[in-house]
N, CA, C and O atoms as a DFTB+ gen file, in Angstrom:
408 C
 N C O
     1  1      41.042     -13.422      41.566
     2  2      39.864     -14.249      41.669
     3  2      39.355     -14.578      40.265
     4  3      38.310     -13.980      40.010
     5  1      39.719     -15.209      39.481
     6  2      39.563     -16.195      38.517
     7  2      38.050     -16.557      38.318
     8  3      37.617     -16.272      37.201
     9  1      37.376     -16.995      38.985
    10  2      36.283     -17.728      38.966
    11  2      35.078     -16.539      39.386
    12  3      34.627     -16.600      40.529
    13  1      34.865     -16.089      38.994
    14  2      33.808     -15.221      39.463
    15  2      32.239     -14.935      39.328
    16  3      31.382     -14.660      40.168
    17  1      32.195     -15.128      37.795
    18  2      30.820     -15.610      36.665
    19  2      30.471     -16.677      36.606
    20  3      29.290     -16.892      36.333
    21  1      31.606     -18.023      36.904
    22  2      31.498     -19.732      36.561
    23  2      32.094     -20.305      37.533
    24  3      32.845     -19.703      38.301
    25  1      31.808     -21.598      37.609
    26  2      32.226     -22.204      38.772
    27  2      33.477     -22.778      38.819
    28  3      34.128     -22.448      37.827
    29  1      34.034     -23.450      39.514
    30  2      35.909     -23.606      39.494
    31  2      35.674     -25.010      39.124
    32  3      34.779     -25.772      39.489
    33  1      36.721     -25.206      38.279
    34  2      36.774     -26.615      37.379
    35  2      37.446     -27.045      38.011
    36  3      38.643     -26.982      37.730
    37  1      36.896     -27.861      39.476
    38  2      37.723     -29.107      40.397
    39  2      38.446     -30.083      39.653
    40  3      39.650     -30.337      39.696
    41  1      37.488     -30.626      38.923
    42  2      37.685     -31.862      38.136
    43  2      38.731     -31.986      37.244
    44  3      39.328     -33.055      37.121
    45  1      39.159     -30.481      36.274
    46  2      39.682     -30.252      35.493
    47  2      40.926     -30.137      36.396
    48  3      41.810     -30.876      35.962
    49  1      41.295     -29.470      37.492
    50  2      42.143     -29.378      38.197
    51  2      42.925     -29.889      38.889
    52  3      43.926     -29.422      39.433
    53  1      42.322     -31.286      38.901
    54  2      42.571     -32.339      39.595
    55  2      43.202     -33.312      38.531
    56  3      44.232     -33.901      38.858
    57  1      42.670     -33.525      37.292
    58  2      43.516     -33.840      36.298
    59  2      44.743     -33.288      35.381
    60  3      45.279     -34.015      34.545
    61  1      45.165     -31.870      35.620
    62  2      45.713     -31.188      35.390
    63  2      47.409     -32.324      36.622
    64  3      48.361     -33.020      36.268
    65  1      46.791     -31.798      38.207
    66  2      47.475     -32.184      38.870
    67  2      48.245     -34.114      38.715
    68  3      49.243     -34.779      38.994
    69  1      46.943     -34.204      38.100
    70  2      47.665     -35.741      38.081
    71  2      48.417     -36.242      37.185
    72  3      49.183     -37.196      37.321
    73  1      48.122     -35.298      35.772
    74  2      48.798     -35.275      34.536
    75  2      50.507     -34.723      34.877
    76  3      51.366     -35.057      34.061
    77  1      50.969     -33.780      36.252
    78  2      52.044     -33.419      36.088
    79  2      52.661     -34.102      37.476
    80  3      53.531     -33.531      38.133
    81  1      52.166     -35.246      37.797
    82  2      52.758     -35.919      38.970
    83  2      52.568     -35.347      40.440
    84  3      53.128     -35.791      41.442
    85  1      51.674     -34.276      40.390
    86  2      52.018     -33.439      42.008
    87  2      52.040     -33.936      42.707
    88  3      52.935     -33.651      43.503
    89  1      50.890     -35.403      43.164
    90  2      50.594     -35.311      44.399
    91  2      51.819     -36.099      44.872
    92  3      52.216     -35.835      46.007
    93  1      52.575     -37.169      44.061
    94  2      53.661     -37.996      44.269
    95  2      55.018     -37.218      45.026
    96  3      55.728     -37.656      45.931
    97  1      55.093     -35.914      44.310
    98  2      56.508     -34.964      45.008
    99  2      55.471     -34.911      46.286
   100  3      55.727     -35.692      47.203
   101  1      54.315     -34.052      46.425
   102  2      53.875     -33.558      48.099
   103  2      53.631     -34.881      48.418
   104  3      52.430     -34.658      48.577
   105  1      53.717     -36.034      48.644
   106  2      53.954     -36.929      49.550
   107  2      55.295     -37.046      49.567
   108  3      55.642     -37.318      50.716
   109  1      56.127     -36.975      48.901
   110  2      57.737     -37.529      49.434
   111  2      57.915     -36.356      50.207
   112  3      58.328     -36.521      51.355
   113  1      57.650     -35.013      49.747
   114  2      58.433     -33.911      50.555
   115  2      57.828     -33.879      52.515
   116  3      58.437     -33.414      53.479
   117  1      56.097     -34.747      52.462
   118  2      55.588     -35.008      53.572
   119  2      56.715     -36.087      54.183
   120  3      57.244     -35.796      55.255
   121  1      57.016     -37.101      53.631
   122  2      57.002     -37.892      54.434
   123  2      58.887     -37.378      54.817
   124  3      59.467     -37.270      55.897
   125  1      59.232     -37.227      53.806
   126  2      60.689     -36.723      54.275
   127  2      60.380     -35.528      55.920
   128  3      60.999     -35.630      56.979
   129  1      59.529     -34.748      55.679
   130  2      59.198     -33.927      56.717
   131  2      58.923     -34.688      58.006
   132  3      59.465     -34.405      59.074
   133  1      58.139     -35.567      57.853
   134  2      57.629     -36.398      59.016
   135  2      58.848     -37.275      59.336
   136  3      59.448     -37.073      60.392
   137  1      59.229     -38.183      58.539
   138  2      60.903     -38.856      59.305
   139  2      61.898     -37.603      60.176
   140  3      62.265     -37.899      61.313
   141  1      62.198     -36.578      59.743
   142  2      62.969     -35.639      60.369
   143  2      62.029     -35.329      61.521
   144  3      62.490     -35.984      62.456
   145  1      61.236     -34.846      61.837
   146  2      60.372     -34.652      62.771
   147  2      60.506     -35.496      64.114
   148  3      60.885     -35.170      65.238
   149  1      59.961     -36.957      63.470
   150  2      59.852     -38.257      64.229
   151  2      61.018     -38.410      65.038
   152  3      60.933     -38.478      66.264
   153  1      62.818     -38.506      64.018
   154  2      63.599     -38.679      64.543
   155  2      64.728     -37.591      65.374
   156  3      65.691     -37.889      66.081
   157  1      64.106     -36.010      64.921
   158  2      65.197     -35.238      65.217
   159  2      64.498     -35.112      67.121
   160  3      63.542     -35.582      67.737
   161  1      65.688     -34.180      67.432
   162  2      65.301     -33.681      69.016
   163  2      63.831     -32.629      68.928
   164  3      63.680     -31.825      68.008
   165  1      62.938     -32.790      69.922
   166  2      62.194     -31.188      69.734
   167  2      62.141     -31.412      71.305
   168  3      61.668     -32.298      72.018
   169  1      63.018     -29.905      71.604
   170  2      63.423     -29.560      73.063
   171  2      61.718     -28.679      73.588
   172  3      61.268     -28.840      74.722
   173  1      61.015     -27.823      72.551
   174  2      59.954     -27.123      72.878
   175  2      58.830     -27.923      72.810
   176  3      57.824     -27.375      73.261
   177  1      58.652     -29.253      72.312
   178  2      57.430     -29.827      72.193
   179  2      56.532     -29.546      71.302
   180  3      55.390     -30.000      71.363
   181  1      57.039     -28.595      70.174
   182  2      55.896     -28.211      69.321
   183  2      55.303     -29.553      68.150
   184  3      54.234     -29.665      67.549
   185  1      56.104     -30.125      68.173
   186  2      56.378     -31.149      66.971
   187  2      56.988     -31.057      65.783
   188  3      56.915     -31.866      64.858
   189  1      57.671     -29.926      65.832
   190  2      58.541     -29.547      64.494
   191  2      60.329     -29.848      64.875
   192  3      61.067     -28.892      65.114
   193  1      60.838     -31.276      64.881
   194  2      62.332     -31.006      65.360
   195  2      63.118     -29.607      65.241
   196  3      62.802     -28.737      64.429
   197  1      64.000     -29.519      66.000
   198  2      64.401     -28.256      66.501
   199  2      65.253     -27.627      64.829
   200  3      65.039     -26.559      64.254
   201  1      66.135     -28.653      64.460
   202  2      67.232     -28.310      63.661
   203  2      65.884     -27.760      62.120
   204  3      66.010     -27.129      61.071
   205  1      65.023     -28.274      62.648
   206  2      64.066     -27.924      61.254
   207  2      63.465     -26.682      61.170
   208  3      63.225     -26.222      60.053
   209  1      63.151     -25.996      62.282
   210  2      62.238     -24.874      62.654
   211  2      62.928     -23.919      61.725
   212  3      64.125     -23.726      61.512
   213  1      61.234     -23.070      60.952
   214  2      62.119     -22.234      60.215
   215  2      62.444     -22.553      58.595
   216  3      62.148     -21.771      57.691
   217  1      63.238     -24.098      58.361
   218  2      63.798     -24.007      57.650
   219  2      63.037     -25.114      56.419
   220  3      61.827     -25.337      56.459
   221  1      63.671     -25.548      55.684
   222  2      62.833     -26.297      54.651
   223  2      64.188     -27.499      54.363
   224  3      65.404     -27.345      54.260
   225  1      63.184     -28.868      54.291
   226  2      64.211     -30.094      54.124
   227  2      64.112     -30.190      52.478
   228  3      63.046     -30.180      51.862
   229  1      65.182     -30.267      51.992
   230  2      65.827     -30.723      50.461
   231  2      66.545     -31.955      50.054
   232  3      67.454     -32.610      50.564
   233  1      65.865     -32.053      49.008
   234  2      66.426     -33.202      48.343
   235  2      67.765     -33.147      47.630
   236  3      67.820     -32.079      47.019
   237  1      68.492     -33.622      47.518
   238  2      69.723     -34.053      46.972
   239  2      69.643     -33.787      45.648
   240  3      69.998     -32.808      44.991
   241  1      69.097     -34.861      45.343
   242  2      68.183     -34.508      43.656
   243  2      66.878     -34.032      43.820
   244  3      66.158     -34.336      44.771
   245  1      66.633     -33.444      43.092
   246  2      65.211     -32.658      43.238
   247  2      64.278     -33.517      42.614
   248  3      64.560     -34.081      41.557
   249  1      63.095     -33.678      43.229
   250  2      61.912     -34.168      42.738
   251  2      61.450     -34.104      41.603
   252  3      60.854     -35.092      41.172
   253  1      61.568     -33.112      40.915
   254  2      61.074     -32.700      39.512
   255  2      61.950     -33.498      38.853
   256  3      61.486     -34.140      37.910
   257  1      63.760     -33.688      39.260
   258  2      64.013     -34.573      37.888
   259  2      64.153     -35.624      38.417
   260  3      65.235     -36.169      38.197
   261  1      63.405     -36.178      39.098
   262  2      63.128     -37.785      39.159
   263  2      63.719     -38.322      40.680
   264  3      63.682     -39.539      40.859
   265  1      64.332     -37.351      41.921
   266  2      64.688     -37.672      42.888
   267  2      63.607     -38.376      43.684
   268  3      62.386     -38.398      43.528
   269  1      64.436     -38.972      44.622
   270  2      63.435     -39.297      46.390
   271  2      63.893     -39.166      47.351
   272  3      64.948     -38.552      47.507
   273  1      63.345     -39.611      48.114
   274  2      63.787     -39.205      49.952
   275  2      65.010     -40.328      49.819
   276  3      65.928     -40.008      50.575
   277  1      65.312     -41.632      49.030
   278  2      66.187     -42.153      49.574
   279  2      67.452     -41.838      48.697
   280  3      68.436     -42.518      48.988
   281  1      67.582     -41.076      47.838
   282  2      68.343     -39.793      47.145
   283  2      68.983     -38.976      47.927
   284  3      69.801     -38.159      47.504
   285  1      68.649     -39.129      49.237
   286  2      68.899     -38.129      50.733
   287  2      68.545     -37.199      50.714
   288  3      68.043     -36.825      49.654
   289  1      68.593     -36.122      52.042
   290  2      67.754     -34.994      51.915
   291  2      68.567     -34.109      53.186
   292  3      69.323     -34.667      53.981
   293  1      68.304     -32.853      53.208
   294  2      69.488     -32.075      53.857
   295  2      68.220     -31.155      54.288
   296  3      67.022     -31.304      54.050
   297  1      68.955     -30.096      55.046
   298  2      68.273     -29.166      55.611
   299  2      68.977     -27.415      54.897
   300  3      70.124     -26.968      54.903
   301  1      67.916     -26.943      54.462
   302  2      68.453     -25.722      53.954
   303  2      66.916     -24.479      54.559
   304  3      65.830     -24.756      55.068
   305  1      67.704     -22.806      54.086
   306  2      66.925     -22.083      54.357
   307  2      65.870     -22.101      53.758
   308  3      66.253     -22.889      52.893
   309  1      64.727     -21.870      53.450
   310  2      63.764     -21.724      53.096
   311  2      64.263     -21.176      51.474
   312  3      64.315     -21.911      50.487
   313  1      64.574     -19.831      51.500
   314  2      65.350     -18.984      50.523
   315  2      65.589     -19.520      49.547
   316  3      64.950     -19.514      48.496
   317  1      67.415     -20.516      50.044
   318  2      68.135     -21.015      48.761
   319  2      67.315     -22.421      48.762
   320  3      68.135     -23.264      48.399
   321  1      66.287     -22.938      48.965
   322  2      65.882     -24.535      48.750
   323  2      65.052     -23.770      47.647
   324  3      65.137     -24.272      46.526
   325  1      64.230     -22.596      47.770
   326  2      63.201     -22.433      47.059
   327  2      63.936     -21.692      45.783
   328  3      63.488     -21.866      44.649
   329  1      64.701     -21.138      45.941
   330  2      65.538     -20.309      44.588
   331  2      66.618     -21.816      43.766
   332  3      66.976     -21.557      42.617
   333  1      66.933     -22.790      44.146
   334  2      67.629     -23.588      43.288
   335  2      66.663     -23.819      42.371
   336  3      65.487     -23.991      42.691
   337  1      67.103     -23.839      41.131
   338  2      66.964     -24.011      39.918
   339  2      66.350     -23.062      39.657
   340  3      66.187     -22.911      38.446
   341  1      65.730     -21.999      40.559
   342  2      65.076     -20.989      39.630
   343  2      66.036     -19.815      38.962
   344  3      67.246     -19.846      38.737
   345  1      65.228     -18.948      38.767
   346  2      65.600     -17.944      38.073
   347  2      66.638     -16.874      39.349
   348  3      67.249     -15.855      39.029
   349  1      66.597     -17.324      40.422
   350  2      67.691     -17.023      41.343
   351  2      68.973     -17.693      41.956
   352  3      69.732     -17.166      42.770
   353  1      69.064     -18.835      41.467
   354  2      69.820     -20.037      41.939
   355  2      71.239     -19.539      41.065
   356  3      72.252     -19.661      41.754
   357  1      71.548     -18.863      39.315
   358  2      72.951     -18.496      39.439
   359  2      72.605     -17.334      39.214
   360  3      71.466     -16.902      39.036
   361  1      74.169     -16.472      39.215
   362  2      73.911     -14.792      38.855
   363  2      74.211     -14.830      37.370
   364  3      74.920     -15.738      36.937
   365  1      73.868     -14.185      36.808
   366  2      74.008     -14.152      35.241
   367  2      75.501     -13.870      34.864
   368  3      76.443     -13.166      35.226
   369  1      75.170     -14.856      33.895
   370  2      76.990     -14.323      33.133
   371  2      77.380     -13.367      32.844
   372  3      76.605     -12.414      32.922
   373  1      78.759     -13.136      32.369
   374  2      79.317     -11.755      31.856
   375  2      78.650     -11.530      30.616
   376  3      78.115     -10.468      30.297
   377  1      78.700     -12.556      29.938
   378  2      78.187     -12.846      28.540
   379  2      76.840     -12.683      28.231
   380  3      76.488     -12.513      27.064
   381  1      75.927     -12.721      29.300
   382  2      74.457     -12.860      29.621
   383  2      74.287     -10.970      29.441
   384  3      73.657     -10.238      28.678
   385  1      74.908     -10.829      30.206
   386  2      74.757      -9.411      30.974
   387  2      75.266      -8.221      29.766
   388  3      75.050      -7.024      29.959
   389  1      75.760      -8.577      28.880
   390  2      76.501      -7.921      27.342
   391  2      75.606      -7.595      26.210
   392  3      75.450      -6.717      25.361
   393  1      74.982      -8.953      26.681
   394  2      73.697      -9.299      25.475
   395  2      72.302      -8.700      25.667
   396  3      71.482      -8.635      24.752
   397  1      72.045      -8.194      27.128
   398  2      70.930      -7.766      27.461
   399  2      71.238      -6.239      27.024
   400  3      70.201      -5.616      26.796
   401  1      72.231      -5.619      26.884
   402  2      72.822      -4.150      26.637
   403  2      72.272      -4.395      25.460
   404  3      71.116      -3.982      25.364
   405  1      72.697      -4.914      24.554
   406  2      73.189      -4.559      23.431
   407  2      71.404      -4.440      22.548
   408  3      71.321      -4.110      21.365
């Protein structure tokens, strides 16, 4: 809890967000969500197509380096959509792993 003595800098936060493009990726990743939705089967009626439940839709190219929905977009686990490119996406090299010893 950050804010505790002073009040939360909306304003500042909101320019922060606009300075690094956010709201542009959470609308493509919405609307990519909502086309799959719209067009897949949902046998339970919840409104989440079936093949989606669970899981998280991905981009081809990733948003951050300049992808879109018409870039295509796939269906992956939650897991590996959220670990690509991070710091879990490869296992470290032999060479990596030598250097941390030493």
């Amino acid at each position: 809890m950050p804010y505790i003595n002073k009040p939360r800098p909306y304003k500042k936060e909101y320019q922060q967000q606009k300075a690094r493009d956010e709201k542009e990726a959470r609308s493509e990743r919405q609307r990519a969500r909502r086309k799959m939705d719209k067009n897949g089967k949902d046998a339970n009626k919840n409104g989440i197509a079936d093949k989606r439940e669970g899981k998280d839709i991905a981009h081809k190219k990733a948003l951050s380096k300049g992808g879109t929905n018409k870039d295509g977009v796939s269906i992956q686990t939650r897991n590996r959509n959220r670990a690509a490119g991070g710091a879990m996406s490869k296992p470290p090299t032999k060479r990596a792993a030598t250097k941390k010893r030493n």
